[in-house]
N, C-alpha and C positions, 0 to 999 in steps of 0.2 A: 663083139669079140674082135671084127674087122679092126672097129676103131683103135683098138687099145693096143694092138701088133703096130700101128700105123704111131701111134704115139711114142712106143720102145725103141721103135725103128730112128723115131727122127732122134728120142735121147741119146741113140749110141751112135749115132752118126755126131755127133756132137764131139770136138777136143775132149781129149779126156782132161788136160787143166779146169778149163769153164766147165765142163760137166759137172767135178766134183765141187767146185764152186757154188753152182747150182742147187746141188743134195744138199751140202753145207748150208747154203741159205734156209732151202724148204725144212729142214731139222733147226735148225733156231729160230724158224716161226714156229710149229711146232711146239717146241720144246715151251717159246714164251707163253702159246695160249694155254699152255697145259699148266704152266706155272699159275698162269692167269686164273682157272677155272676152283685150280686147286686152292690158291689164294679166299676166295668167292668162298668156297667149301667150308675151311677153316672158318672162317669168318662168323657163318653162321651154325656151324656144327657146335664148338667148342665153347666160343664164347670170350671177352678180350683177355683173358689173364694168357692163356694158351695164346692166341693171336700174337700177344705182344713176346710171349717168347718164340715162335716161327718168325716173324720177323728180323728179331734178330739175332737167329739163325740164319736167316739168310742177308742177312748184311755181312758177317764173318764170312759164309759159304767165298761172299760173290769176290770179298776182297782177296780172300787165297785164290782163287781161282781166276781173277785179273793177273795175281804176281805170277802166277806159274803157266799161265797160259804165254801171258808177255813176254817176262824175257828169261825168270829160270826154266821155263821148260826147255828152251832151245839151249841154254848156256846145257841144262845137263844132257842132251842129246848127243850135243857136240863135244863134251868132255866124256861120255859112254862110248860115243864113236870114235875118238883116239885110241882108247885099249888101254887106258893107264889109268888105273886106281879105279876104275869101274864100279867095284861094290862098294866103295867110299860115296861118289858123287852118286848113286843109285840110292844107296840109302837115305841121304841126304833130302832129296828129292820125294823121295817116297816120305818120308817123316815129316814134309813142308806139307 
């Protein structure tokens, strides 16, 4: 138990920039081996018909989710954050 106070102590002692940088990191390893595992799952659960459509599922997934992580997300953060036409650019985003 010692250790683990001793552990939390030194993460919050840490910027909170690079902290959350940190958590950021450790959740997309994460995220990737889970994808990984699940991958591995499919693979032998289903069989290749199923396979070949989770794949590409996740080819569509990854490319929306490069364009809106890149630069529409922040373009509509920053058009919601002016105050003008908000449920336009909101929706817009939410239907991408």
């Amino acid at each position: 138990m010692f250790k683990l106070n001793t552990f939390f102590s030194r993460i919050m002692s840490i910027e909170p920039i690079r902290r959350q940088s940190i958590v950021s990191l450790i959740w997309q390893i994460a995220l990737t081996f889970i994808g990984f595992l699940s991958t591995i799952y499919f693979a032998h659960a289903v069989g290749a018909d199923v396979l070949g459509a989770y794949f590409l599922f996740l080819a569509y997934f990854s490319t929306i989710s490069i364009m809106t992580d890149g630069g529409f997300g922040s373009a509509a953060i920053k058009r919601l954050s002016e105050g003008e036409e908000q449920d336009t650019y909101f929706s817009a985003f939410f239907v991408l």
